[in-house]
KOLZA-648975 format. One record per residue (C-alpha): residue in three letters; residue number from 1; x, y, z. Coordinates in steps of 0.02 Angstrom, whole numbers. Example, Ala and Ser with C-alpha at 12.3 -4.5 7.8 and 13.67 -1.06 7.14 Angstrom:
! residues 2
+------+------+--------+--------+--------+
: resn : resi :     c1 :     c2 :     c3 :
+------+------+--------+--------+--------+
:  ALA :    1 :    615 :   -225 :    390 :
:  SER :    2 :    684 :    -53 :    357 :
+------+------+--------+--------+--------+
END
This chain:
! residues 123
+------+------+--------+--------+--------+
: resn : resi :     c1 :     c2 :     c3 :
+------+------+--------+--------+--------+
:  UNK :    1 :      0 :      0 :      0 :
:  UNK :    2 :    125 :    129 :     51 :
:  UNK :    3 :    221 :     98 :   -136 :
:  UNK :    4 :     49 :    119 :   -220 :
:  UNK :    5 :     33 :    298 :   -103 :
:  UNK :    6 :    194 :    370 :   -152 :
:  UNK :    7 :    186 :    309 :   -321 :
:  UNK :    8 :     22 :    401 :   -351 :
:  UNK :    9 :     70 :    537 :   -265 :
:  UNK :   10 :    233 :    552 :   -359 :
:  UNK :   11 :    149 :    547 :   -536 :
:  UNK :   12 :     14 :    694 :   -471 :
:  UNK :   13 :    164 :    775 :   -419 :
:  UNK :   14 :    234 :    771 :   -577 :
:  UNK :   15 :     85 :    788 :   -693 :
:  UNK :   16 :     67 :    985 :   -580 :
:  UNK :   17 :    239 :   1022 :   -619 :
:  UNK :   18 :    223 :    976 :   -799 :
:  UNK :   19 :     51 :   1101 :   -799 :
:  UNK :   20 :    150 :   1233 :   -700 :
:  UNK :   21 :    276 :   1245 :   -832 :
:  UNK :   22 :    150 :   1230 :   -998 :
:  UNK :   23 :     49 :   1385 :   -917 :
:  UNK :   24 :    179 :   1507 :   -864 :
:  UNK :   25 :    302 :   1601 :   -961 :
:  UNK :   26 :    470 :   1488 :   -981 :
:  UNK :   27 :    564 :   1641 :   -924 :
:  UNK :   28 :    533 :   1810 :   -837 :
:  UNK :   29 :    687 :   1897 :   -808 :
:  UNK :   30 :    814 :   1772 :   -790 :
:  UNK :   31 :    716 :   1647 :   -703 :
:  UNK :   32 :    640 :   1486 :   -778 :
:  UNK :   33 :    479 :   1506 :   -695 :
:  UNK :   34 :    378 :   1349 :   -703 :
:  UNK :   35 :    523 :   1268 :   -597 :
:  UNK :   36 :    543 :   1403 :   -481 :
:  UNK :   37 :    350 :   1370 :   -443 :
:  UNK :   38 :    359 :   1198 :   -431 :
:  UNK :   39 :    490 :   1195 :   -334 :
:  UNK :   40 :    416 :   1334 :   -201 :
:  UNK :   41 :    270 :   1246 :   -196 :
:  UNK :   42 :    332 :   1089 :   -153 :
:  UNK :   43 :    438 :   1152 :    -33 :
:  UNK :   44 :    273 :   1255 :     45 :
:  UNK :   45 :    138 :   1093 :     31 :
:  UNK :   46 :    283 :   1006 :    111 :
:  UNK :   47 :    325 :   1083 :    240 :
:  UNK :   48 :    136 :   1139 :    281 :
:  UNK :   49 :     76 :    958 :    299 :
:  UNK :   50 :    246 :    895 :    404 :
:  UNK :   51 :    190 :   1059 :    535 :
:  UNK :   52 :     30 :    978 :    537 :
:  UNK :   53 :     83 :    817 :    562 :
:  UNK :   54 :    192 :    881 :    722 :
:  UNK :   55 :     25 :    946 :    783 :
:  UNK :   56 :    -99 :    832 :    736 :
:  UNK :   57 :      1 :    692 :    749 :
:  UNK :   58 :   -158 :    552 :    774 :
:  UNK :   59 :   -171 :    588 :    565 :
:  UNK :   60 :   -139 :    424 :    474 :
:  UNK :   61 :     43 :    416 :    410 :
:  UNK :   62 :    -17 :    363 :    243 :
:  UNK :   63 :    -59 :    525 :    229 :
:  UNK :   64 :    112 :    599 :    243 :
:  UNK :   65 :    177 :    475 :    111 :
:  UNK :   66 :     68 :    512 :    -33 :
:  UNK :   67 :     65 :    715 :    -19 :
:  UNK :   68 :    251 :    741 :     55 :
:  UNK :   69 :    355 :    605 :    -13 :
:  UNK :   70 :    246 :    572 :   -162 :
:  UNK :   71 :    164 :    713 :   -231 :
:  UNK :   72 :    295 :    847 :   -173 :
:  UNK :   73 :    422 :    735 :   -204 :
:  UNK :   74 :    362 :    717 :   -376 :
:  UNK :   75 :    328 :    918 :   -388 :
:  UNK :   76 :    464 :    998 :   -334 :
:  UNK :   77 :    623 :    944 :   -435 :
:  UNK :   78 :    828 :    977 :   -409 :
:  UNK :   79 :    867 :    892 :   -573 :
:  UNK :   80 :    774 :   1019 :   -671 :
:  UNK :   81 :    861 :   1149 :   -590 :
:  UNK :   82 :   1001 :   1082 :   -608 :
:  UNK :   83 :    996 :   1058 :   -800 :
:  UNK :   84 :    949 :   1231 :   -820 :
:  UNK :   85 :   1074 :   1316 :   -725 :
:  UNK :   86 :   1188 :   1205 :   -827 :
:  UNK :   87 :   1112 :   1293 :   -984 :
:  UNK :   88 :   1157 :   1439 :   -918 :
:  UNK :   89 :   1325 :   1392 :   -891 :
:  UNK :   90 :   1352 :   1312 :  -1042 :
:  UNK :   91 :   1281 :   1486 :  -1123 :
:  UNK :   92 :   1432 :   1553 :  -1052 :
:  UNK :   93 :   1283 :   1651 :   -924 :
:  UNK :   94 :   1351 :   1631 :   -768 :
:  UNK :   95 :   1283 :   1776 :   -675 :
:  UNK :   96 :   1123 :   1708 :   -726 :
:  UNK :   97 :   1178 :   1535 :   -650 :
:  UNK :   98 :   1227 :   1617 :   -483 :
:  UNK :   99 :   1058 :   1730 :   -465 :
:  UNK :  100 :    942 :   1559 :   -524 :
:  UNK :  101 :   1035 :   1450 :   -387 :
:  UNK :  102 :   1027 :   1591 :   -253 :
:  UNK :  103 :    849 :   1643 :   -309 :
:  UNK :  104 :    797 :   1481 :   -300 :
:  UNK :  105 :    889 :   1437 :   -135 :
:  UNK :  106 :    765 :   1588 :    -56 :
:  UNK :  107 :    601 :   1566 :   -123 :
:  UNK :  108 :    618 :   1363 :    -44 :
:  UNK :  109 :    670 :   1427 :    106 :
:  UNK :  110 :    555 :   1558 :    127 :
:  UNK :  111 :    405 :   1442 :     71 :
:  UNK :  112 :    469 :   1330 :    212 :
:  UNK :  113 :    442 :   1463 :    343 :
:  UNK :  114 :    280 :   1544 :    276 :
:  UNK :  115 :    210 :   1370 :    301 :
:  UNK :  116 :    265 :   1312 :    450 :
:  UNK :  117 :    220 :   1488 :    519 :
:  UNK :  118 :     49 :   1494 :    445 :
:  UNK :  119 :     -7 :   1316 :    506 :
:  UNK :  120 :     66 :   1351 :    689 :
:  UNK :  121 :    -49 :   1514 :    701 :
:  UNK :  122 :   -197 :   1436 :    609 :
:  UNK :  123 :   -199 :   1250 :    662 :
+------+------+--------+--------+--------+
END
């Protein structure tokens, strides 16, 4: 049961990112958006439903399988971030390298805090 969770899960995970980066604009500025997005909010959904799980922890575990290590782990994605800022590289961009890894790098971070902050005040 807990493969078929994370599994399913992982391939929902996957399927939003895939969305995420047909509807928004492959770049603004020097960012590759539709990762950046993923990538926040898996690091946000993730980090809301392990807060939760501190606090509510009578939830059923199976729970925590299929939305943090299956569907964020399936949203949210190093190795496209990785390829990219290797296009930049490659480009000879590196600036553009450096800002994508740092911007990156911040947005996750701060999606970790806004959501273990907002389910501490609201749960």
């Amino acid at each position: 049961m807990n493969f078929l969770l994370v599994f399913l899960g992982g391939g929902l995970g996957a399927l939003v990112r895939y969305i995420l980066c047909l509807c928004l604009p492959k770049h603004v500025g020097y960012l590759p958006l539709g990762t950046l997005s993923a990538n926040f909010f898996g690091c946000f959904i993730a980090s809301v439903v392990f807060t939760y799980f501190v606090f509510k922890s009578d939830l059923n575990s199976l729970y925590k399988l299929f939305l943090i290590t299956g569907f964020c782990g399936g949203l949210s994605t190093l190795s496209a971030l990785s390829l990219e800022v290797m296009e930049f590289v490659q480009a000879g961009d590196y600036i553009r390298a450096c800002i994508y890894i740092f911007t990156s790098l911040l947005i996750c971070a701060i999606s970790v805090i806004l959501g273990i902050v907002l389910v501490r005040k609201y749960v």
